[in-house]
N, C-alpha and C positions, 0 to 999 in steps of 0.2 A: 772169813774175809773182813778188812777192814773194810766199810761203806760209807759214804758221803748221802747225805737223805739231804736231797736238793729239791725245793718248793718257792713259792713266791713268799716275798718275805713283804716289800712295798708295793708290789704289782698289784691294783685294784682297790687300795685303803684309801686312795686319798691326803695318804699323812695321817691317817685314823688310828692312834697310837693303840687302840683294842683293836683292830682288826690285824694292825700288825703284829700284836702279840698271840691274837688267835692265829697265826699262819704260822709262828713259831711254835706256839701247844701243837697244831697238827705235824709239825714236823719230828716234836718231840714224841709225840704220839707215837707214830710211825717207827721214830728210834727206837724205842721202847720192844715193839715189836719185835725189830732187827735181832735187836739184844738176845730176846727170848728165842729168839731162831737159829740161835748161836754164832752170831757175830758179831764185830765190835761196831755198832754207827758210830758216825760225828756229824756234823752240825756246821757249816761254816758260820752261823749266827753263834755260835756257844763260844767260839772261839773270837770273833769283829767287833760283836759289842761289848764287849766289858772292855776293848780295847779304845772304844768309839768314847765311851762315854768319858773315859782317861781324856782324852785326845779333844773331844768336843767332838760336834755335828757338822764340820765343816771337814773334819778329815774325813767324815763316811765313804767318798770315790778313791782317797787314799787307801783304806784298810777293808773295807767290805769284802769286795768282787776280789782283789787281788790275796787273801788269804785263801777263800774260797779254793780256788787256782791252783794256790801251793799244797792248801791239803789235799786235794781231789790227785796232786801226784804223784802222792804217799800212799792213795788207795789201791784197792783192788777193785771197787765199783762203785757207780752211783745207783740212784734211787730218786726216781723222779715222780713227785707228787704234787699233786694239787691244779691249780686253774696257769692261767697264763701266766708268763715269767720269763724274760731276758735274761735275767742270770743265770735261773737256772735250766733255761734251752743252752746255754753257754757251757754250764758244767755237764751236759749230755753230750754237746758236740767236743769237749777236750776229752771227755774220757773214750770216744769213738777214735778219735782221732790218736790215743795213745795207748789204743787195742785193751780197752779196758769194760768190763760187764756191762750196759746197762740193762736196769730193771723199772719195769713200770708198778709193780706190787710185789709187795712180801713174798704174798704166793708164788713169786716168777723164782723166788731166791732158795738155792738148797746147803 
C-alpha cells in the first residue's frame, strides 16, 4: 500500500524551527518503518517544503495542507502519529471519508 504518515508538523513548536524538524524526523521515522513493512510511505512535508521554501513563507496556507490533500488521494492509507494536529486529524477525516485505511501504528499495518 501506498501510505501518507500524517503527524503534527507546527502543532505545539511555537515556530521552534527544531521542534518542527523533530516532528518531521518522527515522521520520517515512522516512514522508515512503513518501508521496511513493505510499503511505500510519503510525507506531505517531503513533498510542501522544498516547494515552500521556492515559493517563500508566505505561500505555506497555499502549498502545505493542500498537497497534503492531493496526495492522501493517491493513497491507499493514512498513518496517524504523534501529539495534536489539525492537519493531520484532517488527513484522517478525508481518508475515512473516501473509504480509505486508517492506522494508528505500524503494528496495526499488514
Amino acid at each position: 500500500m501506498m501510505i501518507l504518515v500524517a503527524g503534527p508538523y507546527r502543532s505545539g513548536t511555537n515556530g521552534d524551527p527544531a521542534k518542527m524538524r523533530a516532528n518531521v524526523d518522527a515522521m520520517n521515522r515512522t516512514a522508515l518503518e512503513v518501508f521496511r513493512a513493505g510499503h511505500l510511505p510519503v510525507t506531505g512535508e517531503a513533498l510542501a517544503l522544498p516547494l515552500i521554501e521556492h515559493a517563500g513563507d508566505e505561500a505555506f496556507d497555499e502549498i502545505f495542507h493542500p498537497i497534503a490533500r492531493r496526495l492522501l488521494s493517491r493513497c491507499d492509507a493514512v498513518l496517524r502519529i504523534g501529539g495534536p494536529s489539525a492537519g493531520a486529524d484532517e488527513m484522517v477525516a478525508q481518508a475515512r471519508d473516501e473509504g480509505k485505511h486508517v492506522f494508528h501504528s505500524v503494528t496495526e499495518i499488514q
